[in-house]
N, C-alpha and C positions, 0 to 999 in steps of 0.2 A: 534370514535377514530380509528386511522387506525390501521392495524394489520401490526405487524413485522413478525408472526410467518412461512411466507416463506422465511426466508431468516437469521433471528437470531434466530435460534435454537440449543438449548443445544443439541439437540440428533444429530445434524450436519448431519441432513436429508435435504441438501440445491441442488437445484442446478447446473449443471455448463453453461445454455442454458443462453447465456448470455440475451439475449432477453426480455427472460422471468423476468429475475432477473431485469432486467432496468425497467420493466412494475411497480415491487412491490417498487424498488425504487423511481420513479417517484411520488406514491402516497404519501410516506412518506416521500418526500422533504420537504415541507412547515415546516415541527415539528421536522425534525429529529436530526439537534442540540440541541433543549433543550431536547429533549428523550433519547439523548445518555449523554449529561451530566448527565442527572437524574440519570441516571444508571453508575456515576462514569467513564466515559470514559474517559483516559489519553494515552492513545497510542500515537495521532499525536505527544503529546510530548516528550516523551519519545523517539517514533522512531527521530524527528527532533535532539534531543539534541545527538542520536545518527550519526546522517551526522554529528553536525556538529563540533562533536571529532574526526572523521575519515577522513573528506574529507575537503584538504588542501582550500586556498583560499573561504570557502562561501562565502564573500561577494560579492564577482563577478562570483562564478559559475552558470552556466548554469544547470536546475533543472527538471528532469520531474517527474511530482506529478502523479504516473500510479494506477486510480481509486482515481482519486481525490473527487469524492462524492460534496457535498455539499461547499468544499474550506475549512474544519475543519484541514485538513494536512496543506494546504498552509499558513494559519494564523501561523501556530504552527511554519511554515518553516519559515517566516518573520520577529516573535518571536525571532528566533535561532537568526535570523542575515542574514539571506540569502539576499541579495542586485542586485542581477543578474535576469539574464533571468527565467522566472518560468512556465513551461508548466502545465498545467492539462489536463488528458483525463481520460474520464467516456462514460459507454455506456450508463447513463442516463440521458436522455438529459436538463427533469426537474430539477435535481442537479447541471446539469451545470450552468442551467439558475442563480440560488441559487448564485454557484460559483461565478458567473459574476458581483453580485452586490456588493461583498465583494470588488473589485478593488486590487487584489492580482494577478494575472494572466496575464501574457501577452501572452497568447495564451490559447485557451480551444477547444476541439474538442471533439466530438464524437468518441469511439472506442472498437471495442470487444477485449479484451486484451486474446479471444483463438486464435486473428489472429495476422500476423504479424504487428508490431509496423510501423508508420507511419515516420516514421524518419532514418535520414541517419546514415550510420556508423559513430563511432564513432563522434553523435552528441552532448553530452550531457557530464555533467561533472560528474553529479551524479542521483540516481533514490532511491525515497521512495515510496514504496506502502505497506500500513497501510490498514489492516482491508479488503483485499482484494482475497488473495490467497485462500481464503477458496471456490470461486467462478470461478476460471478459472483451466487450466490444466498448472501444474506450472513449468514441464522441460522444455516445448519450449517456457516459457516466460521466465524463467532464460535466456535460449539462446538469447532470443532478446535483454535480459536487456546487453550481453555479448556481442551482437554485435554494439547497440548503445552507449553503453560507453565509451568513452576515455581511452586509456591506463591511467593508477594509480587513476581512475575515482571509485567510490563507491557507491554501494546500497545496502539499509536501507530495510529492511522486516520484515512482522511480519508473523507467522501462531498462528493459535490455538494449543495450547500443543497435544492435542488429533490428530488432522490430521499430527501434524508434525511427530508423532509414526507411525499411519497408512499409510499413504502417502510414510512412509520413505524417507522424504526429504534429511535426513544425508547421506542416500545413494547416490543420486539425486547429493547432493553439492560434496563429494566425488567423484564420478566422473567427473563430471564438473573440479575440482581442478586437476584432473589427466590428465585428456588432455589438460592443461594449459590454460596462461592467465586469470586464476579463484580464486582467494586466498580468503578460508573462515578466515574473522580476529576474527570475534567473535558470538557465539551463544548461547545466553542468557541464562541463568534457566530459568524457567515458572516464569513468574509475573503476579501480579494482570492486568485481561481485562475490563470485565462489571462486578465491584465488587458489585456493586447495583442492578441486573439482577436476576431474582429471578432463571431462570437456571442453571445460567453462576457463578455467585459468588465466590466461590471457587473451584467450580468442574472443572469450565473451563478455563485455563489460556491461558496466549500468551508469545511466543516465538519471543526474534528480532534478528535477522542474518544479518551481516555486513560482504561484500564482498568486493572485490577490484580485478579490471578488470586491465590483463596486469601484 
């Protein structure tokens, strides 16, 4: 059986070489939707039903699914109703492959999400990434998410309850919102993550943050 324990761990000793993290991914492609079900995962939908109360038009917006993993968000997003353009990008490459066969995606690429995003200003309508920030450095991709988005455009996030304290992301978005263009609309209470996780359960929750660009 393969092991998660680089990369889902309660002690949230993970991390952020993106490289490294695509390697542990890769192996745990093939299993890792029914290993996250097992373990109670409901994020994708939850973040998806969150786009798509906040962010006008899904049926034809324009989507980037940033760490889209295996295509478990992008289902969730098609789920919602989303009917438009649907990117994915993952630095691992075996998930993308995963991605691919779901026929959800009409674009999939490779990409270290510490560097800058592969896409034009104000390309995009909206951006969800689920289950991901616990593994990159997440002001200069708030910024990215800030410069690829359309004015009145929205994205969807999740952190772990524990890094969103440590991290001081509320600070993070706080500022962001002060040099405009950046409006936090909503940040969740902790909810249940991997309620079935014999780490995670109830010690570890997740947080969803809903912006809006412009």
């Amino acid at each position: 059986m393969v092991s998660h324990d680089k990369v889902i761990r309660g002690d949230g000793d993970v991390s952020l070489d993106g490289k490294a993290n695509a390697e542990t991914y890769d192996t745990m492609s093939p299993n890792y939707d029914e290993q996250l079900s097992n373990w109670g995962y409901e994020a994708p939908e939850q973040a998806a039903r969150f786009l798509a109360k906040h962010l006008p038009d899904l049926k034809t917006a324009m989507i980037l699914d940033c760490g889209c993993g295996t295509g478990m968000t992008g289902a969730a997003l098609r789920k919602a109703g989303a009917g438009g353009v649907i990117s994915g990008i993952d630095m691992s490459k075996a998930s993308l492959e995963v991605a691919r066969t779901k026929g959800i995606y009409d674009r999939l690429e490779t990409a270290d999400l510490n560097q800058p995003l592969a896409f034009e200003d104000a390309g995009v309508d909206g951006v969800l990434c689920v289950g991901v920030l616990t593994y990159v450095r997440e002001e200069p991709l708030f910024r990215e998410w800030k410069r690829v988005i359309r004015p009145g455009g929205v994205v969807v996030f999740t952190s772990r309850d524990d890094f969103f304290e440590s991290r001081r992301y509320a600070d993070t978005l706080t500022r962001l919102e002060a040099e405009g263009g950046w409006t936090m609309v909503h940040i969740s209470d902790p909810m249940p993550y991997l309620a079935d996780h014999p780490e995670f359960a109830k010690d570890i929750q997740v947080i969803y943050g809903v912006c809006r660009v412009g």
